[in-house]
PDB file of N, CA, C and O in Angstrom:
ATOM      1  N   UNK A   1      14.943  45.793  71.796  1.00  0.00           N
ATOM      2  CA  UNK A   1      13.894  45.163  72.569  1.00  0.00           C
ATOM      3  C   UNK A   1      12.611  45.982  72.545  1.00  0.00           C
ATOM      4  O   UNK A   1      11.530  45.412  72.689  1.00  0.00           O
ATOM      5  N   UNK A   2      12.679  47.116  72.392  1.00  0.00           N
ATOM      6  CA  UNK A   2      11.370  48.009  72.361  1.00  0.00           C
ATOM      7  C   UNK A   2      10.743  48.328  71.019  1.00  0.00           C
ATOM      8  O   UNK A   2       9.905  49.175  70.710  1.00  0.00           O
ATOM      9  N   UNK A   3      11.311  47.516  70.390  1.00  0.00           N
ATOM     10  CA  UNK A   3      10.326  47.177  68.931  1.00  0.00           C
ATOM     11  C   UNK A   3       9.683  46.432  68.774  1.00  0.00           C
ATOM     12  O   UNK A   3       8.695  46.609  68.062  1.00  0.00           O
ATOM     13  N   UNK A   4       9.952  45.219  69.384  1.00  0.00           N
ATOM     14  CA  UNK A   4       9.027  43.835  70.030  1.00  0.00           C
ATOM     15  C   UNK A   4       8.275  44.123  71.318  1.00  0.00           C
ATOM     16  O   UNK A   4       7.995  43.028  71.805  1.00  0.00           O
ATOM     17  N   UNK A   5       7.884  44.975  71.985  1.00  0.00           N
ATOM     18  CA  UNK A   5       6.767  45.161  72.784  1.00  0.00           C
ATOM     19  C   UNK A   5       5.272  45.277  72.011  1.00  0.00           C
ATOM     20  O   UNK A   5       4.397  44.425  72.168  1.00  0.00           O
ATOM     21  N   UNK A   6       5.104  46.567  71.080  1.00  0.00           N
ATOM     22  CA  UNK A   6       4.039  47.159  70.762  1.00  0.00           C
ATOM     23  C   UNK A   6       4.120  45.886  69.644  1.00  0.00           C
ATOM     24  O   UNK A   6       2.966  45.569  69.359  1.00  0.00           O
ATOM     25  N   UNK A   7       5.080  45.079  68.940  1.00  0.00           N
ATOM     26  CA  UNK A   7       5.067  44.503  67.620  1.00  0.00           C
ATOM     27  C   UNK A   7       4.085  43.498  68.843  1.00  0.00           C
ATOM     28  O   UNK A   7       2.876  43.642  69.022  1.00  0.00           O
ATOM     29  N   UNK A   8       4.679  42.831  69.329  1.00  0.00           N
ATOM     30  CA  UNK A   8       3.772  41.622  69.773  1.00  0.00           C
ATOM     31  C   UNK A   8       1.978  42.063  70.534  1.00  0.00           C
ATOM     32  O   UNK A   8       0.924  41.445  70.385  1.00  0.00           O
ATOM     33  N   UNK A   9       2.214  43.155  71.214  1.00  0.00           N
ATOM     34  CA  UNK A   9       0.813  43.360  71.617  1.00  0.00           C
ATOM     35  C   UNK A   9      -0.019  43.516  70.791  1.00  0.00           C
ATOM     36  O   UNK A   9      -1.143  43.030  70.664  1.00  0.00           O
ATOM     37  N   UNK A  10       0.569  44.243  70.186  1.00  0.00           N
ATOM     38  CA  UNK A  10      -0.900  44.352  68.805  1.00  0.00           C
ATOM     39  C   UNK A  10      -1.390  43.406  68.270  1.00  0.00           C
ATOM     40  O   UNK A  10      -2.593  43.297  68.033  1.00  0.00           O
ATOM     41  N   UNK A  11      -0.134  42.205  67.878  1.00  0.00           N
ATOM     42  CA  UNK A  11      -0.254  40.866  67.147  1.00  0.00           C
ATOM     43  C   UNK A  11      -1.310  40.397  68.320  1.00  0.00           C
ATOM     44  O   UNK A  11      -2.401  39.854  68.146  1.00  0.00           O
ATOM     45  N   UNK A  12      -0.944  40.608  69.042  1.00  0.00           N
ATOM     46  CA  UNK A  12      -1.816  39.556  70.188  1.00  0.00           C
ATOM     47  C   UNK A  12      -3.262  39.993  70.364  1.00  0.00           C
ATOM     48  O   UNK A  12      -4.242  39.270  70.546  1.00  0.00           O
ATOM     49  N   UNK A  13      -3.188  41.598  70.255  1.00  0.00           N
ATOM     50  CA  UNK A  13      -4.612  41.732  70.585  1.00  0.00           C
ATOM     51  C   UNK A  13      -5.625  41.621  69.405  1.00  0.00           C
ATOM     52  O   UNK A  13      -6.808  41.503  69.723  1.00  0.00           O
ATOM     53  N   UNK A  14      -5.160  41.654  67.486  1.00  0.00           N
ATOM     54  CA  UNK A  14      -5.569  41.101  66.888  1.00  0.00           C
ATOM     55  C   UNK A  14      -5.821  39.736  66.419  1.00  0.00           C
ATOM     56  O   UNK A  14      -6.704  39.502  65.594  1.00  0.00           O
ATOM     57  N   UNK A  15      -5.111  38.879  66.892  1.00  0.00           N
ATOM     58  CA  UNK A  15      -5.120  37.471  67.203  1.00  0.00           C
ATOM     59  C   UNK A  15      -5.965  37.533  67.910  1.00  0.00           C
ATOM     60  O   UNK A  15      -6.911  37.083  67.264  1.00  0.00           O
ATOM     61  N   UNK A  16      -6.379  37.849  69.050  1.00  0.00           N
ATOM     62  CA  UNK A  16      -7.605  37.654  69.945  1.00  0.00           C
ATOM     63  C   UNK A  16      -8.640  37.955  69.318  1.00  0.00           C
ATOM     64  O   UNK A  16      -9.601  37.193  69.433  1.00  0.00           O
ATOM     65  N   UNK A  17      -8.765  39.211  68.426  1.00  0.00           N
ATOM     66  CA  UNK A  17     -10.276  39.814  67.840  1.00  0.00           C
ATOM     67  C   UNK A  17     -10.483  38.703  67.041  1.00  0.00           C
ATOM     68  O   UNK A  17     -11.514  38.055  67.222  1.00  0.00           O
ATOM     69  N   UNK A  18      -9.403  38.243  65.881  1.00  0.00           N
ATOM     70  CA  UNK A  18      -9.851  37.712  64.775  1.00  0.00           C
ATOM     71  C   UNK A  18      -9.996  35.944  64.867  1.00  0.00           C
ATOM     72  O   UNK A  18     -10.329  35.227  63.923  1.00  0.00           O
ATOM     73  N   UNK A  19      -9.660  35.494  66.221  1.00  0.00           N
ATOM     74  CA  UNK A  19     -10.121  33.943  66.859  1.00  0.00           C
ATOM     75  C   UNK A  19     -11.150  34.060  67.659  1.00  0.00           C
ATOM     76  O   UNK A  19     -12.132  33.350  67.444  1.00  0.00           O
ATOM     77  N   UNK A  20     -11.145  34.922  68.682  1.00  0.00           N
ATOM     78  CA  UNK A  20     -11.967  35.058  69.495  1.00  0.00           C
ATOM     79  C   UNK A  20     -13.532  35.930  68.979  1.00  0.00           C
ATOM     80  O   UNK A  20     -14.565  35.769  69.627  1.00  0.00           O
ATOM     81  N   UNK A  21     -13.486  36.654  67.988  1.00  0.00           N
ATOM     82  CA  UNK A  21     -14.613  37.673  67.765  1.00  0.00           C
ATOM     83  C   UNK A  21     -15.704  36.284  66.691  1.00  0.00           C
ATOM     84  O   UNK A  21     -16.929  36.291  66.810  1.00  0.00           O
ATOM     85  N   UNK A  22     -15.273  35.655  66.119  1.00  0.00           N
ATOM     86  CA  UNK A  22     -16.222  34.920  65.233  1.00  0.00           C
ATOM     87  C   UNK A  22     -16.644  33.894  66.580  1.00  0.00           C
ATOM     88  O   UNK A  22     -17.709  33.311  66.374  1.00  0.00           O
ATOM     89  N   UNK A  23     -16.039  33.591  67.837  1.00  0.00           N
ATOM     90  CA  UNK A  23     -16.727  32.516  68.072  1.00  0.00           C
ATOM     91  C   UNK A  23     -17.860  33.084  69.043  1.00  0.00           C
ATOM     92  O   UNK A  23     -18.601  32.383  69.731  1.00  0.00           O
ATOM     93  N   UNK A  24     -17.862  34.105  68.994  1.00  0.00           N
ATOM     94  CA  UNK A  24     -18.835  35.077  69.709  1.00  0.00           C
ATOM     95  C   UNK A  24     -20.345  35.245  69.135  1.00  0.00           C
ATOM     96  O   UNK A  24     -21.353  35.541  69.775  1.00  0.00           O
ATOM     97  N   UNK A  25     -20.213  34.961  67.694  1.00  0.00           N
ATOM     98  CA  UNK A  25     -21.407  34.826  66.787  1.00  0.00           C
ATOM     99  C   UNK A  25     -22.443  34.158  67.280  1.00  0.00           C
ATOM    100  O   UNK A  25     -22.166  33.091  67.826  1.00  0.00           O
ATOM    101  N   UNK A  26     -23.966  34.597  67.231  1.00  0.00           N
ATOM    102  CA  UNK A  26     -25.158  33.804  67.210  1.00  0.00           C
ATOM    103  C   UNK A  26     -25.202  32.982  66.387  1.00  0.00           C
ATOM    104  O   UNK A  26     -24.433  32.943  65.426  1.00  0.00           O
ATOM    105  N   UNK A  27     -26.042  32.234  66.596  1.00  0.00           N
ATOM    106  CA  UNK A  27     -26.269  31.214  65.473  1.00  0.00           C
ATOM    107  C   UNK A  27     -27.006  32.037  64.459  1.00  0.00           C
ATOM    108  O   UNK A  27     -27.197  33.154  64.939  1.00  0.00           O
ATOM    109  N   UNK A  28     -27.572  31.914  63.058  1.00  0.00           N
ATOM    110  CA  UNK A  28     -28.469  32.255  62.034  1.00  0.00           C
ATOM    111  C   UNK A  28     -27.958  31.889  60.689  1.00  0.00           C
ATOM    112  O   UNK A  28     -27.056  31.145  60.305  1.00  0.00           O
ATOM    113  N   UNK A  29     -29.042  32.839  59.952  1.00  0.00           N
ATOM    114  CA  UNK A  29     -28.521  32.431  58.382  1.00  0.00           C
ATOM    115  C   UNK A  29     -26.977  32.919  57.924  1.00  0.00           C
ATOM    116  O   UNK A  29     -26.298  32.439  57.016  1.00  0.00           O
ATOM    117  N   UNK A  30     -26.604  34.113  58.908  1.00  0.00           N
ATOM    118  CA  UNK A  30     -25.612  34.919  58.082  1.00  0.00           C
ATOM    119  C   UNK A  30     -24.445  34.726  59.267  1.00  0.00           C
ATOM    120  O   UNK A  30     -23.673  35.677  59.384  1.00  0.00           O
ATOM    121  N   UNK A  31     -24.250  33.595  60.143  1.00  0.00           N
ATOM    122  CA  UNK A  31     -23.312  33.080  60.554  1.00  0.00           C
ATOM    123  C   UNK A  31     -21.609  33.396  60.069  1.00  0.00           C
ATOM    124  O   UNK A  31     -20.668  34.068  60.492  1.00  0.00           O
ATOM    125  N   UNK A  32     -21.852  32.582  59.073  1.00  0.00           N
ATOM    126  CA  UNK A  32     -20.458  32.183  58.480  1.00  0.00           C
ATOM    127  C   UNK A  32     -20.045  33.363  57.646  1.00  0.00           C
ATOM    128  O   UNK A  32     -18.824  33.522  57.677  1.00  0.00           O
ATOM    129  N   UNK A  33     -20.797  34.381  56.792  1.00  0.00           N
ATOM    130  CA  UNK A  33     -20.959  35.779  56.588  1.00  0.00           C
ATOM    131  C   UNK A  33     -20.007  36.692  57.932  1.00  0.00           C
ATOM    132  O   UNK A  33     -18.865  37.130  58.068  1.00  0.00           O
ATOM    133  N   UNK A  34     -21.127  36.642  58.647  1.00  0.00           N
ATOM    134  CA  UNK A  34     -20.219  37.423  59.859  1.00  0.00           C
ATOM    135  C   UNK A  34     -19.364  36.952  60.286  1.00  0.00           C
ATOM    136  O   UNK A  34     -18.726  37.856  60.824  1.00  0.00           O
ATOM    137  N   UNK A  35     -18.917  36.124  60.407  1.00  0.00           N
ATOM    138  CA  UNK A  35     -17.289  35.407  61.296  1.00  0.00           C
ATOM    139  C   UNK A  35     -16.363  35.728  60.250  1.00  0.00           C
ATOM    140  O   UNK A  35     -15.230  35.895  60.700  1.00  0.00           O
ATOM    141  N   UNK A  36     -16.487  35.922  58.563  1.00  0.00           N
ATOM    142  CA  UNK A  36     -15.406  35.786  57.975  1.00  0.00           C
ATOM    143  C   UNK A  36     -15.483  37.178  57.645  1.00  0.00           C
ATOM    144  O   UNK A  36     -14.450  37.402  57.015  1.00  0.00           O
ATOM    145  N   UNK A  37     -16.395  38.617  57.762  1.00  0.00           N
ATOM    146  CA  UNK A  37     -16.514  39.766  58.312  1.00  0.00           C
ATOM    147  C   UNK A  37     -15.481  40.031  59.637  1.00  0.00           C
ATOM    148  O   UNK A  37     -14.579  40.788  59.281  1.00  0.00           O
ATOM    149  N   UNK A  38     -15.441  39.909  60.066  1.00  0.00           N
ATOM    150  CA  UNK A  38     -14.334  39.973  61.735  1.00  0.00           C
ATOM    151  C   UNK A  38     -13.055  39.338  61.117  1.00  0.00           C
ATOM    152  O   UNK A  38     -12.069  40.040  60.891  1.00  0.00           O
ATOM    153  N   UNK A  39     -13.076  38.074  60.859  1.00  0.00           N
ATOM    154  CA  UNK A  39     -11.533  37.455  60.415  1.00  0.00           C
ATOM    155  C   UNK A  39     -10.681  38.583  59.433  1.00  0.00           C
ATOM    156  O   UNK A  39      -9.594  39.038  59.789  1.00  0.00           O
ATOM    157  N   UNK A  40     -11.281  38.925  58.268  1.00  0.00           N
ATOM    158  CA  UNK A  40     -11.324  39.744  57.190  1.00  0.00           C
ATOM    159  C   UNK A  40     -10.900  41.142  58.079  1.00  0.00           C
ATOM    160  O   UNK A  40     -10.099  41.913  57.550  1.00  0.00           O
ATOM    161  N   UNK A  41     -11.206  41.323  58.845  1.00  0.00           N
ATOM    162  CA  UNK A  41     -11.322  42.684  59.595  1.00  0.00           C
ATOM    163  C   UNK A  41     -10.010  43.070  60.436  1.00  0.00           C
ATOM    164  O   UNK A  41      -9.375  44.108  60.620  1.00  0.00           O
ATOM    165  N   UNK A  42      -9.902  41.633  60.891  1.00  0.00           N
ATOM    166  CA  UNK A  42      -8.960  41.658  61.878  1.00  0.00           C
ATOM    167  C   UNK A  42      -7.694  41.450  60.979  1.00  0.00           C
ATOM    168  O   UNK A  42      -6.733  42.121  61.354  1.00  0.00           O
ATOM    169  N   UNK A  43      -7.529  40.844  60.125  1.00  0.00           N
ATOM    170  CA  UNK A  43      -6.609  41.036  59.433  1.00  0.00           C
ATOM    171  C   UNK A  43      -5.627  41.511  58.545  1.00  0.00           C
ATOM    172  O   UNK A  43      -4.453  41.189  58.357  1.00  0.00           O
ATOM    173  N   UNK A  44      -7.018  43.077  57.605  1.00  0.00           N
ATOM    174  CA  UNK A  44      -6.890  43.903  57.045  1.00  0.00           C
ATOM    175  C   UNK A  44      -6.130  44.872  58.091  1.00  0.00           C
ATOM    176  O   UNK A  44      -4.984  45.263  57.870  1.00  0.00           O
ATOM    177  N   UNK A  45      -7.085  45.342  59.612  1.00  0.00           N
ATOM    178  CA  UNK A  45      -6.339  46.394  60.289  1.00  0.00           C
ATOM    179  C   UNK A  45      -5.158  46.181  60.988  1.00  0.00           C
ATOM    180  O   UNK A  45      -4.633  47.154  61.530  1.00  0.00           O
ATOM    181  N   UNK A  46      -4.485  44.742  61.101  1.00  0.00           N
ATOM    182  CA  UNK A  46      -3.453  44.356  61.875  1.00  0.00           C
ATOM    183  C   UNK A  46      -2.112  44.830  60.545  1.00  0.00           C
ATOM    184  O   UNK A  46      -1.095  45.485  60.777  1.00  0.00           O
ATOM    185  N   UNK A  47      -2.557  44.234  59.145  1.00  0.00           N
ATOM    186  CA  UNK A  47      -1.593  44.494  58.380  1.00  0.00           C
ATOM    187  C   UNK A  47      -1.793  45.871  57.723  1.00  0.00           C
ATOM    188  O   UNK A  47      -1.114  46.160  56.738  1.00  0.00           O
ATOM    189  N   UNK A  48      -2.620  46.662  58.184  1.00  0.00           N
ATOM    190  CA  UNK A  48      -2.299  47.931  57.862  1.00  0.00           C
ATOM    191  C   UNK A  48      -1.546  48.583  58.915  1.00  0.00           C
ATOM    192  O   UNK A  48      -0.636  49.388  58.715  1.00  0.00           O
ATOM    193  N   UNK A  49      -2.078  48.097  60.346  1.00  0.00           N
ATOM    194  CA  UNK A  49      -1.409  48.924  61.135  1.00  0.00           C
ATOM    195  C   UNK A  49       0.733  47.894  61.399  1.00  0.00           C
ATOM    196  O   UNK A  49       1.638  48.376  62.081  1.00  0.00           O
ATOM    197  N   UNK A  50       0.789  46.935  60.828  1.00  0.00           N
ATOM    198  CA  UNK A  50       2.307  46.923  60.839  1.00  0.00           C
ATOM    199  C   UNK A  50       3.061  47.076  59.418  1.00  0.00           C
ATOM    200  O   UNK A  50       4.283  47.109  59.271  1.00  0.00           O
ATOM    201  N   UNK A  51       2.089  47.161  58.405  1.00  0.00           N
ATOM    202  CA  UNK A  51       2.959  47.865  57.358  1.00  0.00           C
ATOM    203  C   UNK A  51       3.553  49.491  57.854  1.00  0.00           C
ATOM    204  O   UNK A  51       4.745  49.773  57.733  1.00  0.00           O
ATOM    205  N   UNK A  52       2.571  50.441  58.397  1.00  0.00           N
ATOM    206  CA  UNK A  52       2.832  51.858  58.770  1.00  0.00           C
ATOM    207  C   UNK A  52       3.757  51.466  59.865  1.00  0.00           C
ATOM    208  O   UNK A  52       4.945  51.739  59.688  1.00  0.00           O
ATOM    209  N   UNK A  53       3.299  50.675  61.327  1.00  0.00           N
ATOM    210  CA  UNK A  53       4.702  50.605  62.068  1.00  0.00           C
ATOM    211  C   UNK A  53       6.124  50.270  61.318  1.00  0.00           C
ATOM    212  O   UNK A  53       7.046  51.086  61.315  1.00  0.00           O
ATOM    213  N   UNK A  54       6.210  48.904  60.642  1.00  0.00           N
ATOM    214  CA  UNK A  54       7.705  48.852  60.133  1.00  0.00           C
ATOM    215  C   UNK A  54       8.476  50.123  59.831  1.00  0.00           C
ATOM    216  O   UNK A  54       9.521  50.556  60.317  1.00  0.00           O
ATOM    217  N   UNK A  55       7.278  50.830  58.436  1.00  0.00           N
ATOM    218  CA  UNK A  55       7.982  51.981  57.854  1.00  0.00           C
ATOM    219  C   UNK A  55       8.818  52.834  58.369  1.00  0.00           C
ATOM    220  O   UNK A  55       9.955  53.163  58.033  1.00  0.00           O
ATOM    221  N   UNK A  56       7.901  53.271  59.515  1.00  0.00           N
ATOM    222  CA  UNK A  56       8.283  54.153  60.624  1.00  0.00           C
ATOM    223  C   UNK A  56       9.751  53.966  60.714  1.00  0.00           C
ATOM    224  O   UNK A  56      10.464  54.922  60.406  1.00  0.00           O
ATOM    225  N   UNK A  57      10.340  52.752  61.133  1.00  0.00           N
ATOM    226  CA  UNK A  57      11.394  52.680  61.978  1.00  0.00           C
ATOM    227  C   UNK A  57      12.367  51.951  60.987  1.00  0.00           C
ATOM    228  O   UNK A  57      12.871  50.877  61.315  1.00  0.00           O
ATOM    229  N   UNK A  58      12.677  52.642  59.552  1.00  0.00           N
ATOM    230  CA  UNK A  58      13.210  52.908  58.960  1.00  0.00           C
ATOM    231  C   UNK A  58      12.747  53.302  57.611  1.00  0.00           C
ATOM    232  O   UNK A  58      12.458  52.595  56.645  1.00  0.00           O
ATOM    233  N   UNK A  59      12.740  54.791  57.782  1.00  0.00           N
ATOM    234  CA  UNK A  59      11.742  55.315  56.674  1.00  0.00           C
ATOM    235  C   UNK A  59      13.220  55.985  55.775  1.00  0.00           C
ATOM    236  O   UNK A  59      14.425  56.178  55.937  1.00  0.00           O
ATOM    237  N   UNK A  60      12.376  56.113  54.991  1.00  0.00           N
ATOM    238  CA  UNK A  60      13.429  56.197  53.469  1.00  0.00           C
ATOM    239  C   UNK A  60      13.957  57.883  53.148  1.00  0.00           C
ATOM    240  O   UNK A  60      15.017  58.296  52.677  1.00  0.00           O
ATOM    241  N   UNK A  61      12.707  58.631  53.632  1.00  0.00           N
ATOM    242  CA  UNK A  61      12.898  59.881  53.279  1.00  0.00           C
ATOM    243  C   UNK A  61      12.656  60.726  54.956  1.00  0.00           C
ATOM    244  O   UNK A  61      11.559  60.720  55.515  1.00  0.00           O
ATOM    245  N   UNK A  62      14.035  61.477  55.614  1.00  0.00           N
ATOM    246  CA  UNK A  62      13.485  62.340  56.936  1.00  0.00           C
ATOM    247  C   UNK A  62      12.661  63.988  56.499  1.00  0.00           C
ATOM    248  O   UNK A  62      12.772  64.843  55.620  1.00  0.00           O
ATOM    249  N   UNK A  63      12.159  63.841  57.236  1.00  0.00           N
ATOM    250  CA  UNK A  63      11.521  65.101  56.905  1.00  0.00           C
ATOM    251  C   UNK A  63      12.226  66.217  56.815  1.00  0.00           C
ATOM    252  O   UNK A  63      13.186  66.550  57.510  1.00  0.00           O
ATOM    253  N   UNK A  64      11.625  66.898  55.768  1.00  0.00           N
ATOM    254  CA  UNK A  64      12.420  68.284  55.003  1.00  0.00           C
ATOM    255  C   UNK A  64      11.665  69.542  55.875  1.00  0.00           C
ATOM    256  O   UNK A  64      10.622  69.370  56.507  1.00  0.00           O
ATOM    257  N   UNK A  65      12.276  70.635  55.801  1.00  0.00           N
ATOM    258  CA  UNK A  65      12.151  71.361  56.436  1.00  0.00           C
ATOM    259  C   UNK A  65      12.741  73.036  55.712  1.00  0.00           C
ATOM    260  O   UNK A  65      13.964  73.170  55.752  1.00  0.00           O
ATOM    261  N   UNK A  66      12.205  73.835  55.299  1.00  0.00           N
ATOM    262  CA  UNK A  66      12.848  74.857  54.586  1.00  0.00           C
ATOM    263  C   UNK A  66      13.578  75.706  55.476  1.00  0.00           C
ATOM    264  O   UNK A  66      12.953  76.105  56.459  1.00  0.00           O
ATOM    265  N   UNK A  67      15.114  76.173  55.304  1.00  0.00           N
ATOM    266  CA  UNK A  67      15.760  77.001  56.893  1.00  0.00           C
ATOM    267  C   UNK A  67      14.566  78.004  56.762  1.00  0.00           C
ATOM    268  O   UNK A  67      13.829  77.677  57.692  1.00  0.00           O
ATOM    269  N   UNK A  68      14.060  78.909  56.192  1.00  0.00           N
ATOM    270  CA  UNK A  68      13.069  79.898  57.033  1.00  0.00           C
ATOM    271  C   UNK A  68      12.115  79.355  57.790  1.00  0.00           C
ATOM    272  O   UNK A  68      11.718  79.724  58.895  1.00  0.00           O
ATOM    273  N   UNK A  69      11.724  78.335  57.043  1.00  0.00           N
ATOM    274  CA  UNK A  69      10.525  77.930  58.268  1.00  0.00           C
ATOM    275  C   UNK A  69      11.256  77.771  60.047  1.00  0.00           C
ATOM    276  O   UNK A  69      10.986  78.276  61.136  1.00  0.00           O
ATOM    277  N   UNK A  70      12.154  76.901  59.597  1.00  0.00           N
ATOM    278  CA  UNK A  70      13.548  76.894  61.084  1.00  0.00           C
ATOM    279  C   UNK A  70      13.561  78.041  61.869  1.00  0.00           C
ATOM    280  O   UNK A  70      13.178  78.246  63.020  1.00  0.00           O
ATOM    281  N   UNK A  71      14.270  79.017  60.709  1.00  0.00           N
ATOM    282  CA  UNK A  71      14.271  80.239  61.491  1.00  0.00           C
ATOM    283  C   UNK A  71      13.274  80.856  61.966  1.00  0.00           C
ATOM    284  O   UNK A  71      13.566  81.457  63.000  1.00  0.00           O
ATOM    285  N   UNK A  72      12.088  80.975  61.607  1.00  0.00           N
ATOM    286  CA  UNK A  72      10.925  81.376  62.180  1.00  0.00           C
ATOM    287  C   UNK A  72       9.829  80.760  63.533  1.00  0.00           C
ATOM    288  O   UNK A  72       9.048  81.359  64.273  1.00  0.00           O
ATOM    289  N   UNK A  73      10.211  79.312  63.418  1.00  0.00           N
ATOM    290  CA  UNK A  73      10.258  78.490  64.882  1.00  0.00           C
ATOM    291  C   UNK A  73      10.981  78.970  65.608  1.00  0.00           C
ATOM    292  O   UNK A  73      10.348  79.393  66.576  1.00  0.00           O
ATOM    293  N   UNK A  74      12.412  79.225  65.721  1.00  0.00           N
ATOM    294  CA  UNK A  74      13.481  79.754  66.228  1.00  0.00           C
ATOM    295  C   UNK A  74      12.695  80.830  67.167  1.00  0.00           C
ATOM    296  O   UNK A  74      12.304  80.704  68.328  1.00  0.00           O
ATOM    297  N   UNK A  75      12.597  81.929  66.268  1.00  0.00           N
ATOM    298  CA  UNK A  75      12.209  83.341  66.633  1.00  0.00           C
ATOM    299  C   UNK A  75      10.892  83.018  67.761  1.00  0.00           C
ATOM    300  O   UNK A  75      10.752  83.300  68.951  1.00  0.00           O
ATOM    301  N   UNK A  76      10.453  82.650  67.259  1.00  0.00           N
ATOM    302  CA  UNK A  76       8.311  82.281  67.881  1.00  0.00           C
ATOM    303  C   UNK A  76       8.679  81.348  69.147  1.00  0.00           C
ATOM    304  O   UNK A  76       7.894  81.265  70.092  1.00  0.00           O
ATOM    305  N   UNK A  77       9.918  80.642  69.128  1.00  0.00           N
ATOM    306  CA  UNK A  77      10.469  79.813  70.778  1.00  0.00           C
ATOM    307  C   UNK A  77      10.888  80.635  71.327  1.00  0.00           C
ATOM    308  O   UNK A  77      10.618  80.292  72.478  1.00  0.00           O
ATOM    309  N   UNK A  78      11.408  81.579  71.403  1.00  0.00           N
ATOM    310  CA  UNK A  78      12.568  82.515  71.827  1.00  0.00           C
ATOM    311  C   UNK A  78      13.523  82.190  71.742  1.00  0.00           C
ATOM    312  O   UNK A  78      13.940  82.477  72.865  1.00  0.00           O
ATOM    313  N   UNK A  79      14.439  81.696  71.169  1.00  0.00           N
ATOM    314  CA  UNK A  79      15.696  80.724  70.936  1.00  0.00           C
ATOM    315  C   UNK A  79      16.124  81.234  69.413  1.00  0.00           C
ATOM    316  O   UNK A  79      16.983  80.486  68.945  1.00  0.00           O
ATOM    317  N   UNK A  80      15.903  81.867  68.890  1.00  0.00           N
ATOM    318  CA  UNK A  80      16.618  82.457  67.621  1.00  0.00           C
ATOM    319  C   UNK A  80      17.988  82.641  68.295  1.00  0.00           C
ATOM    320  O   UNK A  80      18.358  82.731  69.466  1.00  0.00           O
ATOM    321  N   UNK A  81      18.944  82.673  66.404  1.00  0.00           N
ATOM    322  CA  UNK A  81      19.854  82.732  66.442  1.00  0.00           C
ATOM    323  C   UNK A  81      20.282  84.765  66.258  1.00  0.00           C
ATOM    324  O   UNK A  81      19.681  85.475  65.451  1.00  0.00           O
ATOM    325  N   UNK A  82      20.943  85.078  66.817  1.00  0.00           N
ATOM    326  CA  UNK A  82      21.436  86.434  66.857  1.00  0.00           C
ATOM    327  C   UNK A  82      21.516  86.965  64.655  1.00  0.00           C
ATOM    328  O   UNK A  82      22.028  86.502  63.636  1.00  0.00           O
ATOM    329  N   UNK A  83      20.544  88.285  65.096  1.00  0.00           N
ATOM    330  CA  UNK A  83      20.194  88.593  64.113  1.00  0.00           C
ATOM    331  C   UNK A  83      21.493  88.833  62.384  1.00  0.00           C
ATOM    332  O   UNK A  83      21.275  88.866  61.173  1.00  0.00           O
ATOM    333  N   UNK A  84      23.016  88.965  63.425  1.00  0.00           N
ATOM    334  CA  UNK A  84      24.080  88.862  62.403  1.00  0.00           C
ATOM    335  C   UNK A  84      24.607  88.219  62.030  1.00  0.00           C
ATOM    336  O   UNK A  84      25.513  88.494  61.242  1.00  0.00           O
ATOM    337  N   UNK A  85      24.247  86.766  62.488  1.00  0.00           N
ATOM    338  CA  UNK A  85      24.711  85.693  61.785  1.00  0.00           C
ATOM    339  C   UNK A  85      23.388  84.912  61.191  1.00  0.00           C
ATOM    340  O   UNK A  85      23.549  83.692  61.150  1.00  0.00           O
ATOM    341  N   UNK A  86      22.226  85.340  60.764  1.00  0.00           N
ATOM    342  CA  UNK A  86      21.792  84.584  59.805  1.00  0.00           C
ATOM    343  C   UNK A  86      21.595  85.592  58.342  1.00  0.00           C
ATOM    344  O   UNK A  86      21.308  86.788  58.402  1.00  0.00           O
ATOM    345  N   UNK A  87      21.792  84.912  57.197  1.00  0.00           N
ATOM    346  CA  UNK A  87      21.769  85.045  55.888  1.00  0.00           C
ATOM    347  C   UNK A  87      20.783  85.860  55.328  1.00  0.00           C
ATOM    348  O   UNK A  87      19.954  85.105  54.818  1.00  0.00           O
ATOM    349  N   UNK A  88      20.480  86.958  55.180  1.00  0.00           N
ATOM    350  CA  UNK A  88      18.659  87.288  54.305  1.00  0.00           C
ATOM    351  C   UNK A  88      18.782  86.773  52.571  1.00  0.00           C
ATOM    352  O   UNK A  88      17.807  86.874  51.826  1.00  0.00           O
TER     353      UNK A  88
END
């Protein structure tokens, strides 16, 4: 259920920009220019921003991590492991 919260708000609040932002337009020459500027807009950043959400929440590769770097977080938390049981 908490994948469909942020999935639908966003949908919704770009649905609002990209219906609601063109009818906001003045009238002039470059009308129909600018409304399909915003549509275009709203649609590019909605499907950029749920291609990166999907990924997220099942990504292909978890992040790597070298054990020294580990061990050296370890040490710098105070939470290292006792100096005779790790490997040099």
């Amino acid at each position: 259920m908490s994948v469909w919260i942020p999935l639908v708000a966003v949908t919704a609040f770009w649905l609002i920009i990209g219906i609601g932002g063109p009818l906001l337009v003045p009238r002039g020459p470059n009308k129909g220019i600018i409304q399909t500027m915003i549509v275009l807009t709203a649609v590019c950043c909605h499907l950029f921003w749920i291609v990166v959400y999907l990924h997220q929440l099942n990504p292909l590769i978890g992040p790597q991590i070298p054990v020294r770097t580990i061990l050296w977080l370890s040490e710098q938390w105070g939470n290292a492991p006792p100096a005779h049981l790790v490997d040099k």
